[in-house]
N, C-alpha and C positions, 0 to 999 in steps of 0.2 A: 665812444668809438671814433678813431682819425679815417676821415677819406682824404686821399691825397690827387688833385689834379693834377695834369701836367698840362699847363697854359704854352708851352710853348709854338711858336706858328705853322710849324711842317702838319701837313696834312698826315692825316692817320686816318685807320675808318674809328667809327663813332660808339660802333656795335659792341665791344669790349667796355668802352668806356660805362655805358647805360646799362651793361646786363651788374657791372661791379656796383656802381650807385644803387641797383633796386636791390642787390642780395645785402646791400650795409643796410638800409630802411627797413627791409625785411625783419633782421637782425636783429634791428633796433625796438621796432613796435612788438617781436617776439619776447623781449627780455622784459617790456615793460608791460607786455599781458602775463608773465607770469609772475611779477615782482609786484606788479599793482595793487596797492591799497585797497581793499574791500570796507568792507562800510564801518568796522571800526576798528579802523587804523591798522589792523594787519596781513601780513603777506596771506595769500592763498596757495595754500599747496597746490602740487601735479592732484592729479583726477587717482593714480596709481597711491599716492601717500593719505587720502581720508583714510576715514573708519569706516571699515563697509559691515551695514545695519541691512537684517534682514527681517522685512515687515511680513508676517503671514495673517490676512486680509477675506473677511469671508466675500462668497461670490458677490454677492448684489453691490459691491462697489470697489473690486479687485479694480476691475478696470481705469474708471475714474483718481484711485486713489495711484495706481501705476502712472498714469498721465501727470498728476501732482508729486510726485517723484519726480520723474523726469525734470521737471519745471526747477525743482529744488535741486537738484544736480547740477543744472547747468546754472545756477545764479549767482554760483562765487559765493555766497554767503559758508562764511566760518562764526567757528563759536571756541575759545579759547585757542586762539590761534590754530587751529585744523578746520577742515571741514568732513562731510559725512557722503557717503556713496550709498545710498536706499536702494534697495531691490523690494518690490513688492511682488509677494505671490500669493494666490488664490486657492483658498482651504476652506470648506464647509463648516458653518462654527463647529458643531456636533462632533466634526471630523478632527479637526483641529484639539481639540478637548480631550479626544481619547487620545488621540496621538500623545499631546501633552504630561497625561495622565499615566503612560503606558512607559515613556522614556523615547520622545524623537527617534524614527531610526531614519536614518535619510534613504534606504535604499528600500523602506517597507510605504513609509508616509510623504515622499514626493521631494527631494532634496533636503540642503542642509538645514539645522535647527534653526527656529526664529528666535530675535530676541525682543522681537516686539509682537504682541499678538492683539489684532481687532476682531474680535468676532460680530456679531450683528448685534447682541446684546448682554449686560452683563449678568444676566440669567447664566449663559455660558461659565462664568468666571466664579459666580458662587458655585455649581456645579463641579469645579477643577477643582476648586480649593477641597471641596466637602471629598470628593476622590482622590488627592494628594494625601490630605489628612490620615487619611486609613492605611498610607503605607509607610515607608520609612527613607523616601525621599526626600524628606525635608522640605522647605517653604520654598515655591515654586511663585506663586503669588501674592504679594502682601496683604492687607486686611484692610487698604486704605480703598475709597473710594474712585475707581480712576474716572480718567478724562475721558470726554467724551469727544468724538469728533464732528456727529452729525447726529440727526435722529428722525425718526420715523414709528407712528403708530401704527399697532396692530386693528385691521377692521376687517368686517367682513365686507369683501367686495361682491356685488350683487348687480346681475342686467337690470337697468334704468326700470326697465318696464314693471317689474318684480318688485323691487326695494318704492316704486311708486304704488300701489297695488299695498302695498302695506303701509301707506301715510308716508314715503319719503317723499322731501327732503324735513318734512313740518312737523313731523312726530319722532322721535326718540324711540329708535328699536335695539334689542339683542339679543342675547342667549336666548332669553325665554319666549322670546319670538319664534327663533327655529325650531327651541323644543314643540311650540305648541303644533308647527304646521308638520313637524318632522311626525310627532304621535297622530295628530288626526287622520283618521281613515280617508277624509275624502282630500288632502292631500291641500294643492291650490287651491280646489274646488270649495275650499271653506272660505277664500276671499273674492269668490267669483271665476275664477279663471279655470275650469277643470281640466283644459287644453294643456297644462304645462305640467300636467299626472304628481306626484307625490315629488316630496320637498328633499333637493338631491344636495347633500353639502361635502366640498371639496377641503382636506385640510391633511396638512402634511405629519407625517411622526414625528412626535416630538422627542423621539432619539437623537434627531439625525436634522430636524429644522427650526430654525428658532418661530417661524409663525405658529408651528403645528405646535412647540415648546408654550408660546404665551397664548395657545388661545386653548391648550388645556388648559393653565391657572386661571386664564379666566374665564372659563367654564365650571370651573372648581371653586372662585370666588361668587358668581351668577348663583349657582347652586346655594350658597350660605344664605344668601339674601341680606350680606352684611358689604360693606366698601372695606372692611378693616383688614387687617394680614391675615392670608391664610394659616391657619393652627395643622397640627397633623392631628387634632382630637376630629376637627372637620374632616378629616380624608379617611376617615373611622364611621362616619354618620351616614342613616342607609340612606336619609332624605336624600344628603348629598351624593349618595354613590346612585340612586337611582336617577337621578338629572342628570349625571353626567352620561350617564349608559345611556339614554333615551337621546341624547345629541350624539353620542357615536353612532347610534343605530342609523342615521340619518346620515354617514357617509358612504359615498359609494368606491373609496379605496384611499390609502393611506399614500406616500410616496417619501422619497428624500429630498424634492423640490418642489414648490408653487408653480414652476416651468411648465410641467406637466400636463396638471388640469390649463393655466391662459394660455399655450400651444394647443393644445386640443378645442378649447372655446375659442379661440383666434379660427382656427379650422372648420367649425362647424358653423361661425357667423359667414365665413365666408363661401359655403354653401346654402348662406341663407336660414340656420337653422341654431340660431343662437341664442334663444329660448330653451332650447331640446336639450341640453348638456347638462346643466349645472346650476341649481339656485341659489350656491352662493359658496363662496370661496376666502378661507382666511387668510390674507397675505398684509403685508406691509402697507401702507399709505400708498409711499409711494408706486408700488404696482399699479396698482389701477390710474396713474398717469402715466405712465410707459405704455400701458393695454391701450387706453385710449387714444394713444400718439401713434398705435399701431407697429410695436416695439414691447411685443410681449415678454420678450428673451433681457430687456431691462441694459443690451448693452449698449454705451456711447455711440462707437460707432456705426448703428443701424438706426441713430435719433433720427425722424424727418423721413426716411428713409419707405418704410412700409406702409402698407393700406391699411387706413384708421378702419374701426365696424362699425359695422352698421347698426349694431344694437351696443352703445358702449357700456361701460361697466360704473358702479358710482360707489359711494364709499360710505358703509354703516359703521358708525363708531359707538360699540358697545354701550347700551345705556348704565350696564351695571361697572360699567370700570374696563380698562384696559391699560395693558402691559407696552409699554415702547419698547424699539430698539434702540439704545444708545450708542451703537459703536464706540462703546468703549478703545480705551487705547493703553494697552496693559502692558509694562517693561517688566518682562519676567526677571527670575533671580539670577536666572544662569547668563546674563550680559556684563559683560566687564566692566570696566568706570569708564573707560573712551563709550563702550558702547550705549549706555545708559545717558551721557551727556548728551550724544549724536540724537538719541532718541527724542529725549527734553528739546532739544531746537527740531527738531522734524513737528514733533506738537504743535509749537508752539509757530511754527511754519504754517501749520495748516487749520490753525485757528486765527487766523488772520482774514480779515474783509478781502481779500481778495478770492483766495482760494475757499472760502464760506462760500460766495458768489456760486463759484464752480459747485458746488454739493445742493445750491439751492436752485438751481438751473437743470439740475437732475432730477429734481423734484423730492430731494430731502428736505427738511427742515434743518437749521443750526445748530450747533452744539446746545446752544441756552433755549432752544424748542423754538422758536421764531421762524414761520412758514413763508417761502419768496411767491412772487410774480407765479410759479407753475402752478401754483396748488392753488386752486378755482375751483368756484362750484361748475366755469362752464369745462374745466377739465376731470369733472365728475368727482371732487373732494370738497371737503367745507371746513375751509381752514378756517374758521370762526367761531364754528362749534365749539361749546365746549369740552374738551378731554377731559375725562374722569381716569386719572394715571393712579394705577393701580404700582406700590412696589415689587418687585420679584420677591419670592417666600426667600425664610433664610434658608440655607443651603441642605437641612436635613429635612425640610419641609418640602424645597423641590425636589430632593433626590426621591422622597417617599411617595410624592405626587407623581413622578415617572412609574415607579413600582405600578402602584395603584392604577394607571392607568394599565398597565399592560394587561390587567384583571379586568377592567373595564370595556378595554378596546371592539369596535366588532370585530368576531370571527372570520376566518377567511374558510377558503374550499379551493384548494390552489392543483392542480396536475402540472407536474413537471414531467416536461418532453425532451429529452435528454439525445442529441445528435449521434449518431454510434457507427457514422461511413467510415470507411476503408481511411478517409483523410484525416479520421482524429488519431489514428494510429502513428501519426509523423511527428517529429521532435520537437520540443517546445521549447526547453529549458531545463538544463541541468540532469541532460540524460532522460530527462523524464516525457513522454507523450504526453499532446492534447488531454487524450482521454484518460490518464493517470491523475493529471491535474483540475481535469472538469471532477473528473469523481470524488477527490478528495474535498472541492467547496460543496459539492453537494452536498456530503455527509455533516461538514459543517455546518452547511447552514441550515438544517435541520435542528438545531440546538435554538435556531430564531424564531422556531413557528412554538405554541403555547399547546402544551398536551391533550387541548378541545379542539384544535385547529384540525381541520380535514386535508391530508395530502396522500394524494396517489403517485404513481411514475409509468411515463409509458418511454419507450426507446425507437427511432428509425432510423431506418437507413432507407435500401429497395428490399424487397424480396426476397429470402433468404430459407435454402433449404422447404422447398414445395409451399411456402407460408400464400396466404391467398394476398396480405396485406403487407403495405413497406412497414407498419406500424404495431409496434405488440403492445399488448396491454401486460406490464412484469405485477405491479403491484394497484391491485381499487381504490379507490379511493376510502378513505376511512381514519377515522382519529389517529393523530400523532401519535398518542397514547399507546398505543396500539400495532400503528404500520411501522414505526421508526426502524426498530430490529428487522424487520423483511427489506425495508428499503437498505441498510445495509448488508444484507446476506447478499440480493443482489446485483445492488451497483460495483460492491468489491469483484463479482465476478464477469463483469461485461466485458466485453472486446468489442474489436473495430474491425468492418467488412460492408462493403458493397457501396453504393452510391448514397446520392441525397433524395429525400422525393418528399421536399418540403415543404408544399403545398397541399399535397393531398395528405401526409402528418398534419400540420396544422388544420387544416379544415375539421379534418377528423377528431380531434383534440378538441376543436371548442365547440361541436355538434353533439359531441358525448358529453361534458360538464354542462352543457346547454339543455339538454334533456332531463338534467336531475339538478338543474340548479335550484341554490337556497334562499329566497328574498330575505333572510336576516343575517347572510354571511356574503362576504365580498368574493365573488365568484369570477377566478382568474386561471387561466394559463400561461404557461413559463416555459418558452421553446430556447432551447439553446442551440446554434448551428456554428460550424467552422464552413459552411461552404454554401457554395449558389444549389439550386433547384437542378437537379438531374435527373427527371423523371418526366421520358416523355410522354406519360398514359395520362398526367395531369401538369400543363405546363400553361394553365389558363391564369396569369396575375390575378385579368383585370375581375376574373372569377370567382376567385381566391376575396379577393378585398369586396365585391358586391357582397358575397358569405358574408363576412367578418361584420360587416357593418353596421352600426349599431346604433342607429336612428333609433331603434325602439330600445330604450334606457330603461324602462319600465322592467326588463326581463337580460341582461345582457351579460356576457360573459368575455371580459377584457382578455388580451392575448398579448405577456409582457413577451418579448425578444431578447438576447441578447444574440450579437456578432463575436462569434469565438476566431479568433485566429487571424491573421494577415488575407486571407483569402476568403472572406465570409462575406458578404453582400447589405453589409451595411441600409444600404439605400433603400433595398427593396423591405428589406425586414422594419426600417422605420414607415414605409409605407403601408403596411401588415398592422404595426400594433398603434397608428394614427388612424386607420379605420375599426378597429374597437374599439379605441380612446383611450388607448394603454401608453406605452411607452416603451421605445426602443433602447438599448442601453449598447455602449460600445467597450468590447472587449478582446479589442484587435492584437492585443499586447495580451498572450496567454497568461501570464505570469500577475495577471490585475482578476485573474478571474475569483479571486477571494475576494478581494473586494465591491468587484460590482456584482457577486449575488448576496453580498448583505446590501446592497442599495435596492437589488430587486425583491428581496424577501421585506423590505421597509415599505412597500405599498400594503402588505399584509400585516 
């Protein structure tokens, strides 16, 4: 580019002169940021001309690996003269897997298809394949071993006090540990402590979680009394089907996150009563350095941030073997050759000592199992121990171990409380009402509960035609087997009328399953509302959650929530199922309500 002066002497103003000089320099440093060499020797495209790759990333490091994107975006870095535009988005593996399995829809399973998928572990990935296989969609997955980007064992996380009480840090515990305390009658009390009443374990479905997925195989391995690959002749064996059933008996609710139970133990340490929850918990490694950072929820940016407990949590790694998660990093079929290249440098981007750094500062381990600075014993983990890394079964072995467990699982006793005001009668979606849409997941997801499972249905609103109660009793509670056909005769025929009187429902709700509850079935209520509490004959919260609360675990009946609708009270209802130790589920968005009551039927 020519700038031209005019040196001649006559005064002019200057101000012309300077704005032309900065817009040529401007100009110049613009051409030569976009023509600029990158690190091997070729131009870099606009941001608009990469390949845009879409990573689908299970939660426990959506976030993180989002930020590592980002990083990767902006570095100029090309790989055969293009470069790559990452979007990373956050999928539950479980979720992720049936979506996959099913055919991506974008407007069913949360935008458009990935073509790179991590799930937490590659348990996940034999899984897809063994469920691609059976249909006639063809190779979705290769057969090769993929990359890993970070990793993390599975243990049981246990309060200090507790996992010390049974020889931690110096003795080697596991499965048949909890069996033992889980069957004894006198509960703690057989290692002294009678105060902390019978042996309570936290562990997620492993439909839908990959800890709840590896710490059934390795409960199924524990069971054999062998280190070697689980057989399906072992998932045939009663020895082995009765140890496994005797650790289920010892949960007190199943869920689709670890979130659950360390939000609720986070909550009751910090009423000081963080013994009283839960004696042990299977999650991830690194969980229990997030817990203890006081960063139960595992995301980046709340690190530093919350109040550490007072009783922290510490980390039992399986004596008889245990399953990791490898975040695997899987380039499905359906990516194109730009796409699949993009992916190969995004890898290969983030197994690099820098960004390894980043994953081990989060308290992962490396791709090649190499644990940083976070993982301590004084941060309640013992990166030194030795891991006994158990493989994932091959793929017809875990699909049959899913089966198997569902026969094994405990029993639930679940009453669903189904909203039925004047407001679920208003439109949702697609012509259709609230309550057209809530009745049709219910019916569904009644195909989730197991034909021994106990479910009843009650309905409120206010008061309605001389009734004494906001709250009817439609169908008792009683075997699936059995009530299935009545719960549909009814719910097809309900309607919408009168107000909310959600409080004194609810109350009601878990006073009545609390009266005939079953110590060998997990005993839960499932209130669904689209609105706030309209009932001024009981409009006492803090009365409501004194009821609910569930300090005595010994006897307790959880109360899950969900928020139906735009206008539903979110807040309060997580305040409702945080004082039974249940958990609140949001489904403000009508049209998700299939989906999150297969996440609330997944504690059962």
């Amino acid at each position: 580019m020519l700038v031209v002066l005019d040196t001649s002497p006559r005064r002019r103003n200057p101000l012309p002169l300077v704005i032309a000089v900065v817009i040529g320099l401007v100009a110049i440093i613009g051409i030569y940021l976009v023509l600029k060499p990158s690190g091997d020797g070729r131009s870099t495209a606009a941001r608009g001309d990469c390949v845009a790759l879409t990573v689908a990333a299970s939660s426990e490091k959506s976030a993180l690996l989002s930020d590592l994107a980002a990083g990767y975006n902006g570095s100029g870095r090309t790989f055969g003269g293009t470069c790559a535009d990452v979007k990373v988005v956050s999928k539950a593996s479980g979720a992720a897997m049936e979506a996959l399995a099913a055919g991506w829809d974008a407007g069913r399973d949360g935008g458009p298809a990935p073509q790179v998928w991590s799930p937490a572990s590659s348990s996940w990935v034999s899984l897809l394949r063994q469920r691609v296989a059976s249909t006639d969609k063809g190779t979705l997955v290769d057969d090769t071993k993929p990359a890993s980007i970070a990793q993390s064992p599975l243990v049981l996380a246990m309060p200090k006090p507790m996992a010390e009480a049974l020889g931690w840090p110096g003795k080697r515990l596991g499965w048949s540990d909890v069996l033992g305390l889980t069957n004894d009658p006198n509960g703690w009390g057989a290692v002294g402590h009678p105060e902390w009443g019978s042996f309570r374990l936290g562990k997620t479905n492993p439909h839908f979680s990959t800890s709840g997925l590896h710490a059934t195989v390795g409960s199924y391995v524990a069971a054999t009394g062998r280190s070697g690959d689980l057989t399906e002749a072992d998932l045939a064996d009663p020895k082995v089907l009765d140890f496994v059933k005797g650790v289920e008996a010892g949960v007190v609710h199943y869920g689709d996150t670890t979130l659950t139970f360390l939000a609720n133990l986070a909550d009751e340490d910090a009423r000081g009563r963080g013994m009283n929850y839960i004696s042990a918990v299977a999650v991830e490694e690194k969980s229990v350095y997030d817990y203890n950072q006081g960063n139960p929820t595992g995301d980046p940016k709340l690190a530093g941030k919350g109040r550490k407990p007072r009783v922290p949590l510490v980390a039992v790694y399986p004596k008889e073997g245990t399953l990791v998660s490898d975040n695997p990093y899987v380039v499905l079929a359906t990516a194109s050759d730009e796409q699949k290249a993009a992916a190969a440098d995004f890898l290969a981007y983030l197994q690099q000592s820098q960004q390894q750094k980043r994953f081990t500062e989060a308290a992962f381990r490396t791709f090649d199992g190499k644990p940083g600075p976070a993982l301590s014993q004084a941060n309640g983990v013992l990166p030194d121990q030795q891991v006994d890394v158990l493989d994932p079964p091959a793929s017809a072995v875990l699909a049959k171990a899913l089966g198997t467990w569902d026969i094994q699982r405990k029993r639930a006793r679940v009453l669903l409380v189904l909203d039925v005001s004047g407001s679920m009668a208003d439109d949702a979606a697609g012509g259709r009402s609230k309550l057209e849409l809530a009745k049709q997941a219910v019916l569904r997801s009644m195909g989730l509960f197991a034909a021994d499972d106990e479910v009843g249905l009650w309905t409120f609103s206010t008061e309605q035609r001389g009734a004494t109660t906001p709250y009817t009793e439609r169908v008792p509670i009683g075997p699936v087997s059995g009530n299935s056909g009545r719960i549909t005769q009814v719910v097809n025929a309900l309607s919408a009328e009168g107000g909310t009187a959600l409080y004194a429902s609810t109350r009601a709700a878990q006073q009545k399953l609390l009266a005939s509850a079953a110590p060998d079935r997990i005993n839960a209520v499932v209130v669904l509302t689209d609105g706030k509490n309209e009932y001024p004959k009981d409009s006492d919260l803090n009365g409501l959650l004194r009821d609910l609360d569930a300090s005595n675990l010994e006897n307790s009946v959880r109360v899950f929530t969900i928020a139906y609708g735009d206008k539903a009270d979110l807040d309060t209802l997580r305040r409702i199922s945080s004082a039974s130790r249940a958990a609140a589920y949001d489904a403000r968005n009508p049209t998700s309500i299939d989906t999150v009551l297969v996440n609330v039927i997944s504690n059962f």
